[in-house]
ZAMARGU-4260 file (C-alpha; in steps of 0.2 Angstrom, whole numbers, plus 5000, padded with zeros to 4 digits):
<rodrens>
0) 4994/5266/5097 | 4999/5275/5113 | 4992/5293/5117 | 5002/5308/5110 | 5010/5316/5128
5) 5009/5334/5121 | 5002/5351/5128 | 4986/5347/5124 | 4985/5332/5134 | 4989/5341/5150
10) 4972/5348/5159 | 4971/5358/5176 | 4953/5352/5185 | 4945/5368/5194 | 4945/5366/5212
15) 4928/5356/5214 | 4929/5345/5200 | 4947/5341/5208 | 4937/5338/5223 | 4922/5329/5216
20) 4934/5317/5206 | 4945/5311/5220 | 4934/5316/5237 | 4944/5301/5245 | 4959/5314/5246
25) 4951/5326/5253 | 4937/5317/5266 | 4942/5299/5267 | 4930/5285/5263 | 4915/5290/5254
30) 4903/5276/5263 | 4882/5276/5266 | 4885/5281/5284 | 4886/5264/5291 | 4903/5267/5299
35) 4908/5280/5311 | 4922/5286/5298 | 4911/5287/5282 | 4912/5302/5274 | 4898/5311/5277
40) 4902/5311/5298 | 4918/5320/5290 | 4906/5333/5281 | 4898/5335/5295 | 4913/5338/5305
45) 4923/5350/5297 | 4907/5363/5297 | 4906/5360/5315 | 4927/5363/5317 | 4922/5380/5312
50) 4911/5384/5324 | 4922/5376/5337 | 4936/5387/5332 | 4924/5402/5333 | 4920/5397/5354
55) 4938/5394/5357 | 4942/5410/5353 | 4929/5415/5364 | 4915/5420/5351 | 4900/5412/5353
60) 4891/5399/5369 | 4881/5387/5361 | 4880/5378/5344 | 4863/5371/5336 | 4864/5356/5326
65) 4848/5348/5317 | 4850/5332/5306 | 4834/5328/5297 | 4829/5318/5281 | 4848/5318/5274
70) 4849/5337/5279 | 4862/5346/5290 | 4860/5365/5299 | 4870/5372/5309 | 4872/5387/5317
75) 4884/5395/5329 | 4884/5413/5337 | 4904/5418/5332 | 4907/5433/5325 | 4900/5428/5308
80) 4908/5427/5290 | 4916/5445/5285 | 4899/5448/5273 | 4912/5453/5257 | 4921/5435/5258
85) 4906/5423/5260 | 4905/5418/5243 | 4924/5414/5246 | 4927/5406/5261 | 4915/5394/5252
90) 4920/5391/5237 | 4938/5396/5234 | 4954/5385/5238 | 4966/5391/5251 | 4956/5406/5256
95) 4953/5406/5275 | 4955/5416/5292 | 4966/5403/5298 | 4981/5406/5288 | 4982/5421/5300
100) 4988/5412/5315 | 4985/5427/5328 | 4968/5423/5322 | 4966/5406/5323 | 4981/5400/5333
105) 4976/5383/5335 | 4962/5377/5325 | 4961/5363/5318 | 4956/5367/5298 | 4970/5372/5293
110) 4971/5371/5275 | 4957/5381/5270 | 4950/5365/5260 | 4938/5360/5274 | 4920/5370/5272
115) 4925/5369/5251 | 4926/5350/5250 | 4906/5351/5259 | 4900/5364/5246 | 4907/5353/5231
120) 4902/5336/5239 | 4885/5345/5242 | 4869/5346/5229 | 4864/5361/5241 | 4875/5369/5253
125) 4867/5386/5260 | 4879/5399/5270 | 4873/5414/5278 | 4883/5426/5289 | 4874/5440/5303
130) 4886/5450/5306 | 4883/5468/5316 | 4865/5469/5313 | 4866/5461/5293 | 4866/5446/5283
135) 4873/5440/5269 | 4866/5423/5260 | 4872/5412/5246 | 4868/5394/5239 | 4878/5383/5231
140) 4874/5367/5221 | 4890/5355/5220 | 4900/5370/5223 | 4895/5382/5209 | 4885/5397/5215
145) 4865/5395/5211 | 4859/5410/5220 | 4868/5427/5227 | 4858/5437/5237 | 4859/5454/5243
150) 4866/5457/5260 | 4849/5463/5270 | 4847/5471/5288 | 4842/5459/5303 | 4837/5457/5320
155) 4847/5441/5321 | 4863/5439/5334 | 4879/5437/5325 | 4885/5420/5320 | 4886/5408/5305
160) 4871/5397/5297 | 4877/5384/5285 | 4867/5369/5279 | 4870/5354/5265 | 4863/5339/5258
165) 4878/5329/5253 | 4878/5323/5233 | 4868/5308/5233 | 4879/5302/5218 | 4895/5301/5228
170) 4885/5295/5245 | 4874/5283/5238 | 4859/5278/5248 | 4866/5286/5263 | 4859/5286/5280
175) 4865/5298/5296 | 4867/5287/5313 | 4864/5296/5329 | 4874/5284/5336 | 4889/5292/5327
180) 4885/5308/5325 | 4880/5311/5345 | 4898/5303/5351 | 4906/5315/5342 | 4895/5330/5346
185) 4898/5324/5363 | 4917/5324/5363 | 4917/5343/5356 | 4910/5346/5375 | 4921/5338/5383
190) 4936/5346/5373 | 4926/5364/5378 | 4919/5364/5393 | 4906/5375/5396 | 4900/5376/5376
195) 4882/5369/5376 | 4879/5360/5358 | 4859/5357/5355 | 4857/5341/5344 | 4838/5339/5337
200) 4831/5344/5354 | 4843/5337/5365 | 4857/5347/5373 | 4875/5342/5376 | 4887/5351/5388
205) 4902/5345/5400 | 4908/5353/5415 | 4925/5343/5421 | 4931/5341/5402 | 4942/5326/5400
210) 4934/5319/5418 | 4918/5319/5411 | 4925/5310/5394 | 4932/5293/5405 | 4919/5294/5417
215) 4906/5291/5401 | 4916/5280/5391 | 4926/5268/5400 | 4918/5250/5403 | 4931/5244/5416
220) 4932/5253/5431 | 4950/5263/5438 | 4956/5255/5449 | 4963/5271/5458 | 4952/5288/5457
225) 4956/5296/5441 | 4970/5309/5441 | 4966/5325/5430 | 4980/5336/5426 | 4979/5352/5415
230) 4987/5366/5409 | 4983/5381/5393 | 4988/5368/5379 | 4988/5351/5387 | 4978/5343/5398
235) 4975/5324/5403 | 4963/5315/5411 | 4971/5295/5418 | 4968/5278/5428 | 4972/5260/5426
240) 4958/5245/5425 | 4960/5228/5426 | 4960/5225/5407 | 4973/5220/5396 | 4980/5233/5383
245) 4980/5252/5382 | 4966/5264/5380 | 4966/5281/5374 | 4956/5295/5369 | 4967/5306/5359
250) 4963/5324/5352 | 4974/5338/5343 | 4965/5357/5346 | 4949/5347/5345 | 4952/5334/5330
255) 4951/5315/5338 | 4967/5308/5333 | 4959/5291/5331 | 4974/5283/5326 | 4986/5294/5339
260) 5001/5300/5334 | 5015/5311/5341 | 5005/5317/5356 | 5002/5297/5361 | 5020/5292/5357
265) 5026/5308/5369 | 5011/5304/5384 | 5016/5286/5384 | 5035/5288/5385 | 5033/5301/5398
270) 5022/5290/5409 | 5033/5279/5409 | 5049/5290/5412 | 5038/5299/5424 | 5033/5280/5434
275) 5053/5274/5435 | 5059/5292/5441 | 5045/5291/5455 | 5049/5274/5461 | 5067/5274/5459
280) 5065/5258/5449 | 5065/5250/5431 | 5050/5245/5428 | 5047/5236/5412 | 5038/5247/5398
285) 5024/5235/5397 | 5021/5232/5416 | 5018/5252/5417 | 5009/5254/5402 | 4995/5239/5405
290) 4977/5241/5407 | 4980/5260/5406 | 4966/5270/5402 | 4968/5290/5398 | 4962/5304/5387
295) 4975/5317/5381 | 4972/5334/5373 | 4983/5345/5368 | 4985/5362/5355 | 4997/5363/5344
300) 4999/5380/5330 | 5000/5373/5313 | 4996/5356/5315 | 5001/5341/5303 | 4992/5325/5303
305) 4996/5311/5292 | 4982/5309/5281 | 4967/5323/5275 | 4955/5315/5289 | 4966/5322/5302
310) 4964/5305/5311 | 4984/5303/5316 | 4996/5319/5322 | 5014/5320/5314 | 5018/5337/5321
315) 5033/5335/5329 | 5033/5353/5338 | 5019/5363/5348 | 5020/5377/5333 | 5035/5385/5320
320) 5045/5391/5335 | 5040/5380/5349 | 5048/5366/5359 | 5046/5349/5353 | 5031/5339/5357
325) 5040/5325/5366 | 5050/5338/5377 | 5033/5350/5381 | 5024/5331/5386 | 5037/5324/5395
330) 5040/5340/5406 | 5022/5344/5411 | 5019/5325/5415 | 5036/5324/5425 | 5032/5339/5434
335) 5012/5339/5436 | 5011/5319/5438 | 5026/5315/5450 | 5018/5331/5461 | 5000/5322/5459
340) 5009/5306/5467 | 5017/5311/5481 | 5002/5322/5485 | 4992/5305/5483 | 5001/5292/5492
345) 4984/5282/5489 | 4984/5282/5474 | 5002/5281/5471 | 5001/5262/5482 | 4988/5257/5471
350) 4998/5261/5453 | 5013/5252/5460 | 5002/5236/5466 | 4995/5236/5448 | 5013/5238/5438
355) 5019/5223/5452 | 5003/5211/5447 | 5009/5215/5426 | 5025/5212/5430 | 5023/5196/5441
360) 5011/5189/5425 | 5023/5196/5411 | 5039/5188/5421 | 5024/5170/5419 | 5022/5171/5401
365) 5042/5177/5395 | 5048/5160/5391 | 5033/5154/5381 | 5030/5172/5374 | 5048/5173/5364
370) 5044/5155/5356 | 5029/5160/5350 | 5035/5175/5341 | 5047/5165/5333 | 5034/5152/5330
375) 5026/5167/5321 | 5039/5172/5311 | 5042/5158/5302 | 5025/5155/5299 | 5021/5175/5295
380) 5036/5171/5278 | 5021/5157/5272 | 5005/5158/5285 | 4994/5148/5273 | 4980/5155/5287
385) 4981/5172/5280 | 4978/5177/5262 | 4983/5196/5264 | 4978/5211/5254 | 4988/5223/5244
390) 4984/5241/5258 | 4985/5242/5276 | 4974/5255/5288 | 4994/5260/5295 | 4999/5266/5276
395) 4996/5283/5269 | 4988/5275/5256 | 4970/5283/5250 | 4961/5264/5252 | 4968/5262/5271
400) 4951/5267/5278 | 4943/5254/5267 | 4957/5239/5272 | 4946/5225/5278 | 4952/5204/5287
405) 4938/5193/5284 | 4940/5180/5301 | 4933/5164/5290 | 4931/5145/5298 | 4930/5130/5286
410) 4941/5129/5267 | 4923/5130/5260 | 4919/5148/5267 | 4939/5155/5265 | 4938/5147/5247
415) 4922/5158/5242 | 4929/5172/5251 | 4944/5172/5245 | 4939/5171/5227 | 4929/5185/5230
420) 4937/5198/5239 | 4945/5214/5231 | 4965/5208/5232 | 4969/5227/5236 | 4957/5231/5250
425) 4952/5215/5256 | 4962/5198/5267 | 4957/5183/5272 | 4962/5173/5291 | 4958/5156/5291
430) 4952/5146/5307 | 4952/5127/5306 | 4937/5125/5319 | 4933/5133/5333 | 4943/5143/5343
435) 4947/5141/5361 | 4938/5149/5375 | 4950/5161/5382 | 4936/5168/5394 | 4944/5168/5411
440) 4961/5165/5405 | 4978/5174/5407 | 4988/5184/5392 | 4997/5167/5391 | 4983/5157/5381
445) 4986/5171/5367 | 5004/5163/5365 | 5001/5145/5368 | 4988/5144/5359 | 4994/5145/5338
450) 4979/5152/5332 | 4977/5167/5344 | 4995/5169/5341 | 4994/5169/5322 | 4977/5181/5321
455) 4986/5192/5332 | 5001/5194/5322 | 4992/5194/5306 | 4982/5211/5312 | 4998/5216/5320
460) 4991/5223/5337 | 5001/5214/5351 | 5008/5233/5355 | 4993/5241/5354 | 4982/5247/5341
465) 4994/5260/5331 | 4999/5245/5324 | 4983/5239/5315 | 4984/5233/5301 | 4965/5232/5295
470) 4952/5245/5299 | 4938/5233/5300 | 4941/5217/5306 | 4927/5205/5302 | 4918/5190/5310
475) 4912/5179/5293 | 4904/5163/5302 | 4889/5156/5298 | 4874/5159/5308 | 4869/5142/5313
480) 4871/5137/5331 | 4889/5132/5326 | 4895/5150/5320 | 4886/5161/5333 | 4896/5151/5345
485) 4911/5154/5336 | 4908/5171/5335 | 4906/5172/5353 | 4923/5163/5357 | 4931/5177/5346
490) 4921/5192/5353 | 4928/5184/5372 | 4944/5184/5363 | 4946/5201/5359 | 4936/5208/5374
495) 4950/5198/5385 | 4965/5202/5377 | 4962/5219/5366 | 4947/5227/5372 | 4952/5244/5364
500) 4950/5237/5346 | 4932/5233/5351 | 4932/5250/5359 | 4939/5262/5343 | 4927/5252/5334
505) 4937/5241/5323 | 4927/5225/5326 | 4910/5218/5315 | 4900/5202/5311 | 4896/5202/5291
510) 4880/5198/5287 | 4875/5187/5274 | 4859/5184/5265 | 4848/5168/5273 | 4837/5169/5259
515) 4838/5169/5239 | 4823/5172/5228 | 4823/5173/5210 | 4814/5169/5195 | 4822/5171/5177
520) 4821/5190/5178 | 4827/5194/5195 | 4837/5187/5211 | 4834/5196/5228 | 4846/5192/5241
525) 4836/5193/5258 | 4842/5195/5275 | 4826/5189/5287 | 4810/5182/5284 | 4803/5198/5281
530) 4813/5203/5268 | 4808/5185/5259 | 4792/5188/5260 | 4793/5205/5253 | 4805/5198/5239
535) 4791/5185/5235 | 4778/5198/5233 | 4785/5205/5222 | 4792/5192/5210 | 4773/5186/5208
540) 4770/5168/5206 | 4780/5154/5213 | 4798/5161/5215 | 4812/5147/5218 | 4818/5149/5236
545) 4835/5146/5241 | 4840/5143/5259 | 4857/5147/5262 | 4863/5137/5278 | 4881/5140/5278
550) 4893/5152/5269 | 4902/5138/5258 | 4886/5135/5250 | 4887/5154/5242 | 4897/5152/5226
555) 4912/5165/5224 | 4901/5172/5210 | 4888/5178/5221 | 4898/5180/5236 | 4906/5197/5228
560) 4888/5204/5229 | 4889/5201/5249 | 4908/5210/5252 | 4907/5223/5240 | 4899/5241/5241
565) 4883/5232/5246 | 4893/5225/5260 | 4881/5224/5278 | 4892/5224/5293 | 4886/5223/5311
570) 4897/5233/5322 | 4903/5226/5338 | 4899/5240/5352 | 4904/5243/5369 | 4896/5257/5379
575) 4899/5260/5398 | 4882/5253/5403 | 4891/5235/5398 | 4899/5228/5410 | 4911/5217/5401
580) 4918/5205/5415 | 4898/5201/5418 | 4892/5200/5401 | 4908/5188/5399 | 4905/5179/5412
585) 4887/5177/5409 | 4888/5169/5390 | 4907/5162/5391 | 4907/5154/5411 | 4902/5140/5417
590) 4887/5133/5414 | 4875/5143/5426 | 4857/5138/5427 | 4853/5157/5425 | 4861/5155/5407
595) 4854/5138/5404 | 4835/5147/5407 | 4841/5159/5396 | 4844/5150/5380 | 4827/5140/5383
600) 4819/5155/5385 | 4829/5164/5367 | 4829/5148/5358 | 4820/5148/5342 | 4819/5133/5330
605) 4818/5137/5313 | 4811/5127/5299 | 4816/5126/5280 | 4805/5136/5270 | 4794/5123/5261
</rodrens>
């Protein structure tokens, strides 16, 4: 019998139950802290947006940030809560300063949601506010109010103190990763320069802003010097390498726009505009665009991104009455670049010898290029090669963060995937072997060559990356001799040809278990020889040892424990300290005797467990 749809049936949740129910509205992916966009980086985050917002409106030099044992403080030196509200900015929806835009013109938490979602996603969230010589203390427990204090006289200078322990129920076993958390610590420096940010001892502070940001984060150098342009709500730092694809480092009043948005779509059109109008020629799109490598920030009032985590700008103006996005990017960059340019004639030789090199390549691959779109396209209405899933990372849908393309070889490995993969979140892409080395190749392999040309349609990423399709893009091999090498040949692959996918972090190698060790209680699933003997200790006498030597040997039944919410996944990192075109050269060139004394010196045999 069907539920009676009366009165009764229809409940209002208060706010943090709201919150605490569905938390993927309101931060994402929930996640251990594995991946740079798990949720707790996002709790992080939107305590630290507020203490940003406090040194952009000139309150405040320095910010202290301590991460210990799963516990967050920090501390700016603003102007410090209104004592009366604290209990409120912290626990009541839609109550904020930033609703007041002569305020907070252009902050970036908008929706008085931000420090809320913390305290309820929080089992202790603590806020204290010094303000003129008092303070004013509360804690929170999963956002309902343990202790009030009174407001008390202090010597301390004025400023917010908030700290939390995120809910160990909704973050389950959940780790913070300095390698995470200081990127983004970092990027807050850039985007104020001048604002020192100490981070468990360490200080953080830029000088040169968006200069500073390329200059540490790209892995290929400019090939001209790198041309910084700025003005009170945009500015841009640019330069082209030799690589293939774009590379940008987008921001929206502080909030990096991992996944771009309007401010992109206007920089990018206005670079080219800008290109054509300077030379006096029409230069193809792609030529221009090729190996460009920029950051972009800009300040918009009353932004609107496209989903909770603020990770892709819709605005389509600079604020309620200003000019369009497009028209206020397009101008600065017409004016500020084609001055830059003719001011640089140096540099202004070396962009058009670049866009001439792209073009003269582009103009080599055209012919084989269209046929294998069309190759694609008929293929892409049956591509037994892909088995896709249900949600993309370009929808609006709550799962994107978690959309996931397993890169398989061999039926035997695909089959078990396949089998055991979540349908909604989860595709498959067959290889049939192993995949060409591309190292030292043009753009042109990735259209010759059927497989390349079918992976690279499948994640939808020939245009660049606001395309994707998947946000983790995973190499399943096995790791024998056989699928490290594979997974090499597609690591060269995609350093080649899309190097910002590896850059923004998209790319990983799943791990899966070497070892199983069970008796008729218990199976552990171990993932080194240390954790076998661990496993065997503790399952006493003569446990049976399984040895898994490839992944079609794991039965679908036991290959869900592998993909699922226990899921391990290496990520595939690129700082500026590797040199790409060496490393590549290194592992994927010719046989050198350098490398060949390198894999007799690394090589280790392994013997079956007996």
């Amino acid at each position: 019998m069907s539920q009676q749809y009366s009165e009764d049936a229809i409940r209002t949740l208060d706010w943090k139950e709201h919150i605490r129910r569905r938390p993927g509205m309101y931060i994402g992916k929930l996640g251990d802290g594995s991946y740079q966009d798990d949720g707790i980086y996002v709790l992080l985050k939107e305590v630290m947006d507020n203490s940003i917002d406090e040194y952009m409106m000139g309150f405040g030099k320095k910010i202290d940030v301590t991460v210990q044992d799963g516990q967050v403080t920090i501390r700016d030196f603003g102007r410090g809560i209104p004592l009366g509200k604290v209990i409120d900015v912290a626990s009541k929806m839609n109550t904020g300063a930033k609703y007041d835009s002569k305020v907070f013109k252009k902050s970036v938490g908008l929706n008085g949601v931000g420090i809320k979602a913390v305290n309820a996603l929080s089992t202790i969230f603590t806020v204290t506010a010094f303000r003129d010589g008092e303070c004013k203390k509360v804690e929170f427990s999963k956002g309902d109010v343990i202790k009030d204090y009174e407001i008390e006289p202090t010597s301390e200078e004025n400023g917010t103190f908030v700290s939390f322990c995120p809910d160990a129920e909704i973050f389950e076993k959940y780790n913070f990763r300095d390698e995470y958390i200081e990127p983004l610590l970092r990027n807050y420096t850039y985007l104020n320069a001048g604002l020192a940010i100490n981070y468990n001892g360490k200080t953080y502070k830029s000088k040169n802003g968006l200069l500073d940001l390329l200059n540490e984060n790209m892995t290929s150098p400019g090939i001209y010097p790198l041309i910084h342009l700025q003005a009170e709500d945009f500015e841009v730092a640019l330069t082209h390498g030799n690589q293939y694809g774009e590379e940008y480092y987008t921001f929206v009043n502080g909030q990096h726009t991992t996944q771009g948005g309007t401010h992109q779509i206007a920089f990018r059109e206005a670079l080219v505009k800008t290109v054509r109008e300077f030379y006096n020629k029409n230069f193809d799109v792609s030529d221009i665009r090729t190996g460009v490598i920029a950051a972009i920030s800009i300040k918009i009032e009353e932004p609107v991104f496209e989903s909770q985590t603020k990770t892709k700008l819709g605005s389509k103006d600079m604020g309620p009455n200003g000019p369009s996005v497009r028209n206020y990017v397009s101008d600065f960059i017409k004016k500020e670049l084609d001055n830059f340019l003719h001011r640089n004639t140096e540099t202004a030789e070396l962009l058009m010898r670049k866009i001439l090199e792209s073009e003269k390549e582009r103009k080599a691959i055209s012919g084989i290029q269209k046929l294998a779109k069309e190759r694609a396209k008929k293929v892409s209405l049956h591509n037994k090669k892909l088995r896709d899933c249900r949600v993309h990372y370009s929808s609006n849908n709550e799962d994107a963060p978690n959309s996931s393309i397993f890169i398989t070889e061999g039926d035997s490995a695909s089959g078990s995937i396949t089998k055991a993969r979540s349908v909604n979140t989860q595709a498959v892409f067959s290889l049939k072997g192993k995949p060409l080395n591309s190292y030292g190749l043009t753009r042109k392999v990735v259209y010759e060559n059927e497989e390349f040309n079918l992976l690279q349609a499948a994640l939808n990423i020939e245009d660049g990356l606001e395309t994707l399709r998947y946000n983790h893009v995973i190499i399943a091999t096995d790791a024998d001799v056989d699928g490290m090498h594979i997974r090499l040949l597609l690591i060269t692959f995609f350093l080649q040809f899309f190097p910002e996918l590896v850059k923004n972090g998209h790319l990983y190698i799943l791990q899966t278990p070497l070892f199983r060790v069970r008796n008729k209680k218990k199976t552990i699933y171990c993932y080194s020889d240390e954790e076998k003997d661990k496993a065997i200790k503790s399952l006493g006498a003569n446990p049976e040892i399984t040895r898994f030597k490839g992944l079609g040997e794991i039965s679908p039944d036991e290959f869900k424990h592998f993909i699922g919410k226990d899921v391990r996944l290496e990520p595939v990192r690129m700082r500026k300290e590797d040199a790409v075109s060496q490393l590549l050269s290194f592992y994927m060139g010719k046989n050198t005797p350098d490398r060949q004394n390198f894999i007799i010196d690394n090589l280790v045999v392994e013997e079956d467990p007996a």
